[in-house]
N, C-alpha and C positions, 0 to 999 in steps of 0.2 A: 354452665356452672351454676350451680344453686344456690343463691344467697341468701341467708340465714335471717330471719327478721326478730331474731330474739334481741332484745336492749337490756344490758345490764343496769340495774334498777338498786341502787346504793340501799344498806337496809334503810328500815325507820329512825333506827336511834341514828344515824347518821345523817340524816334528814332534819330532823329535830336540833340534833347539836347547831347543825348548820345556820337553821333559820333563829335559832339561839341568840345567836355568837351574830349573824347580821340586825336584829332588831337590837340588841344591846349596843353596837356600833351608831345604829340610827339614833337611840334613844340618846347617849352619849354626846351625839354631833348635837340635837336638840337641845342636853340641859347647858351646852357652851352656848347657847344663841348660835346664829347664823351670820357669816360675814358678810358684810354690804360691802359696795364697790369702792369703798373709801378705805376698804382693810379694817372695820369693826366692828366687832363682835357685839348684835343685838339681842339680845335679851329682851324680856317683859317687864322687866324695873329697872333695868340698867342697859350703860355701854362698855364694853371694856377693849381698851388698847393697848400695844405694846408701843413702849420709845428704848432704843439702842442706850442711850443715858438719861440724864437728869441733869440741867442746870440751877442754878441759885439765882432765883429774883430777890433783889430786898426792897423795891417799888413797896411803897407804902411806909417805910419804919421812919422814923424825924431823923436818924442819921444816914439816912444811905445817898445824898448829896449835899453835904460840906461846899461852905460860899470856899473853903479852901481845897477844894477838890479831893481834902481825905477821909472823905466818908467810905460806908460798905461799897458804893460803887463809883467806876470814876466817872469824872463827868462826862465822857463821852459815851457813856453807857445810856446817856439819854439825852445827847446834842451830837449832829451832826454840821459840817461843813456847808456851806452853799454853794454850789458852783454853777455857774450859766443858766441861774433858776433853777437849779434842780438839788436835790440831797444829795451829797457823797454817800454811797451806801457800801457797807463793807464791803474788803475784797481783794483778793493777795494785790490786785494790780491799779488799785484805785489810791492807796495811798492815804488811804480814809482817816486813818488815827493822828499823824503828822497835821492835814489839813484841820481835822476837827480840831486838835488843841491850839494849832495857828489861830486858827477863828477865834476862835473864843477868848483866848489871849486878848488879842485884840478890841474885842465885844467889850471884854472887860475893860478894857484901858479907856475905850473911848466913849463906853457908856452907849453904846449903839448896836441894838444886837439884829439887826434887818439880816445878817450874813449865816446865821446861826439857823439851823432846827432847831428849835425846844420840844422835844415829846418825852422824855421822864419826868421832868417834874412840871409846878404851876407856871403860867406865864399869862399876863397880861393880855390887854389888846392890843397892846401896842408889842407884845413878843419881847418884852421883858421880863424877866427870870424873877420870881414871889417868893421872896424873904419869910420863915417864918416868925412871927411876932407875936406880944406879949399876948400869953395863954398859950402858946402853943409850947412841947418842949423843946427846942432849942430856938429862941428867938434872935434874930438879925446873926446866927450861926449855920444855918441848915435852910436849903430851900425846901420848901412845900413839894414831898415825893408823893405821887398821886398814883393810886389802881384804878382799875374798870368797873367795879365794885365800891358803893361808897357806903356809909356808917349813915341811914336815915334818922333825920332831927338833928345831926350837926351840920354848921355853919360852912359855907358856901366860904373857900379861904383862907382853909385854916390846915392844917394836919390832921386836924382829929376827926375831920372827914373820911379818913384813907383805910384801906385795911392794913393794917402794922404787920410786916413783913417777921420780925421778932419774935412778935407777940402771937399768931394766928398761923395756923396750918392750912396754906391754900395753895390750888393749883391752879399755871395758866393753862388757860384753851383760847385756841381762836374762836371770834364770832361766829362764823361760818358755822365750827360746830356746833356751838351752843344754838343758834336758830335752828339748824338740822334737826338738833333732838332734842331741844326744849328744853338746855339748861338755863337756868335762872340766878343770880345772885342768891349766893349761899348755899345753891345745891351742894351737896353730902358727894366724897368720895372716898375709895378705899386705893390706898398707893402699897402696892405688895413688892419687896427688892426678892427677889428671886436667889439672887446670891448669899443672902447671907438670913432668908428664911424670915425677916422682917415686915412689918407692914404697920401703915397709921391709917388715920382717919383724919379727912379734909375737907377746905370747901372749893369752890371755883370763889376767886378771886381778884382776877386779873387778865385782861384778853394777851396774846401773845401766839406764842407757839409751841408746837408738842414739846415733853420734856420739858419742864421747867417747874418747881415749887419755890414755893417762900422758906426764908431762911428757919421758921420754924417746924416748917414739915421736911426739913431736913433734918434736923436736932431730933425729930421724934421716932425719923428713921434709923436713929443710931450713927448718923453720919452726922461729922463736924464740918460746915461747909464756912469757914470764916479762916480765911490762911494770911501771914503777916509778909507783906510785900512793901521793901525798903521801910520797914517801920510803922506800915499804916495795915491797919484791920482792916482786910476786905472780902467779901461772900462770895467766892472766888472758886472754893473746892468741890465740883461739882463728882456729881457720884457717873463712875465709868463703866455701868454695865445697865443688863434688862432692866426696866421699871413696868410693871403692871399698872394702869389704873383701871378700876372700877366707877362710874360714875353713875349716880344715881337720880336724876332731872327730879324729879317729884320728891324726894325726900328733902326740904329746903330748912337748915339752919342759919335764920334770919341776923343779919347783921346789928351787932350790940356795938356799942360802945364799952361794954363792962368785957376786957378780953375774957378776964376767969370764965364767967357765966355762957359767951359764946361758946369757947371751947368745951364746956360740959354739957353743950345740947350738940356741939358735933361730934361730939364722944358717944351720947345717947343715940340720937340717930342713925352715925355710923352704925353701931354695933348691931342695930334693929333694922336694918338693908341689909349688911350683911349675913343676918341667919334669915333673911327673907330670901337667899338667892342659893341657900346651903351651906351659910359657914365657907371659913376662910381656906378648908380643902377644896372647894367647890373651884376657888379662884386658881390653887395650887392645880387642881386637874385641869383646867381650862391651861392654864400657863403651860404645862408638859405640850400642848400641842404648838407647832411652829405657827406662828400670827406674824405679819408684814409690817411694819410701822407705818402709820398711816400719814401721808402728806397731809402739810402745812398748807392743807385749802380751805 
C-alpha cells in the first residue's frame, strides 16, 4: 500500500489570522499583569485583586466606639473575651459575642479589664480602655479608635492621630501584603464595583483583611454603608458583590491632617495611576476575566 506523504498545508491568510489572534491573547494576558501564587494580579505599577464583598471599617472616626457602646461599631467589634489565656475568637460554636459582652460588663463595673482583649481602640499599659479628652472631638464620650496608619506630627494619644474613617477613603490590607509588595502608608488605590459600573480612589489605611473599606470610600462608591439598628447608627451595610482593587505601592498620598487637602491629592494621584495603567477600561477588561480571591495571608 502506498502512503501518500503530501501534508495539507492551511493557506497563509489562515496562518497569519492565527498567529494573529494568539499573540493578541498573549499581549492581553500581559497588559492584565501576571497572577502570582497568592491569586494577584502583577503589574509594573500596580496589584490588582478581587474580594467576593466589601465590608465597612469605621476604625479611626471619634465615634465609632461610644464609652456607651453606641457608636458606628459595637464594642465588640474591637474587645474580645479571655478565656484560659487565650482570645475568644469568633465562631458559630465559641459563643464569642455572649462571652465578649459578659466581660466586658464586668470590666466595666469593676474597673478591671485583665479579662478583656482591647485591639480597636487605645489602651493603656495597664490594658485600660483611653478616653477621648479635651481636644479631641468627643471628650470622656468616645474612646480613642485607632488605624495602622497614623497622621504624622500629631500627638501620641489623641484621635487626631488616626485616619477618620468618615472623613478619608481607605482600604484594609494585611501586612503580609503590604511587605510583599511594598505598600506604604497612604499608597493610592483604585476600588472599581463591577456591578453597578462605579469606582473611587483611595488609600491603604488600615492593616486587617481583604474586603474591607472605610466608611467614606463606601459613601464614594455610591453605597450607604451606616444602617439603624434598635435606634443606634452603625457602619454595618456592607456592599454584597465583586470589588476590584487596584493598588498602586509607589504612588503614596501622604497623611494630612487637613481631610479636604488629603483627599484632593488622592484624587490627583489616583487619577494619574490610573491613566498610567490605561484608564478605567483597562481595569474593566482585566475584571471581565475570572481572578480567585486571594487569602487572608
Amino acid at each position: 500500500m502506498k502512503i501518500s506523504s503530501k501534508i495539507d498545508i492551511p493557506p497563509l491568510t489562515t496562518i497569519i489570522a492565527l498567529a494573529t489572534s494568539i499573540a493578541a491573547q498573549i499581549a492581553s494576558a500581559n497588559e492584565c499583569g501576571r497572577i502570582d501564587q497568592n491569586n494577584i494580579r502583577v503589574l509594573k505599577d500596580a496589584v490588582i485583586f478581587r474580594t467576593p464583598l466589601f465590608n465597612v471599617d469605621a476604625d479611626g472616626a471619634p465615634n465609632s466606639y461610644l464609652e456607651n457602646g453606641k457608636g458606628l461599631s459595637f464594642t465588640c467589634d474591637g474587645v474580645a473575651a479571655i478565656e484560659n489565656g487565650r482570645r475568644v475568637k469568633i465562631g458559630k460554636n465559641t459563643d464569642w459575642e455572649k462571652k465578649c459582652n459578659d466581660a466586658w460588663a464586668k470590666a466595666k463595673k469593676s474597673g478591671n479589664y485583665k479579662e478583656v482583649a482591647i485591639f480597636g481602640f487605645l489602651k493603656d499599659r495597664s490594658n485600660n480602655p483611653v478616653l477621648q479628652y479635651e481636644g479631641d472631638p468627643l471628650p470622656n464620650t468616645a474612646f480613642i479608635s485607632t488605624t495602622s496608619v497614623v497622621i504624622p506630627g500629631e500627638k501620641d494619644g489623641t484621635q487626631r492621630r488616626y485616619v477618620d474613617a468618615t472623613k478619608i477613603p481607605y482600604i484594609v490590607l494585611p501586612a503580609k501584603f503590604n511587605l510583599r509588595y511594598g505598600v506604604k502608608p497612604g499608597s493610592v488605590a483604585l476600588v472599581y464595583r463591577k456591578k453597578t459600573n462605579v469606582y473611587a480612589f483611595a488609600v491603604y489605611g488600615d492593616n486587617g483583611n481583604f474586603g474591607e473599606g472605610s466608611v467614606k470610600l463606601h459613601q464614594d462608591l455610591k453605597s450607604n454603608p451606616i444602617v439603624n439598628l434598635h435606634g443606634v447608627d452603625r457602619a454595618k451595610r456592607r456592599i454584597d458583590d465583586s470589588i476590584f482593587v487596584a493598588v498602586f505601592p509607589k504612588q503614596i498620598a501622604r497623611p494630612d491632617i487637613d481631610a479636604s487637602k488629603w483627599n484632593s491629592e488622592i484624587l490627583k494621584l489616583g487619577e494619574e495611576s490610573l491613566d498610567s495603567i490605561g484608564g478605567i477600561e483597562k481595569i474593566k477588561a482585566c475584571s471581565r476575566e475570572y481572578v480567585k480571591a486571594p487569602t487572608n495571608r
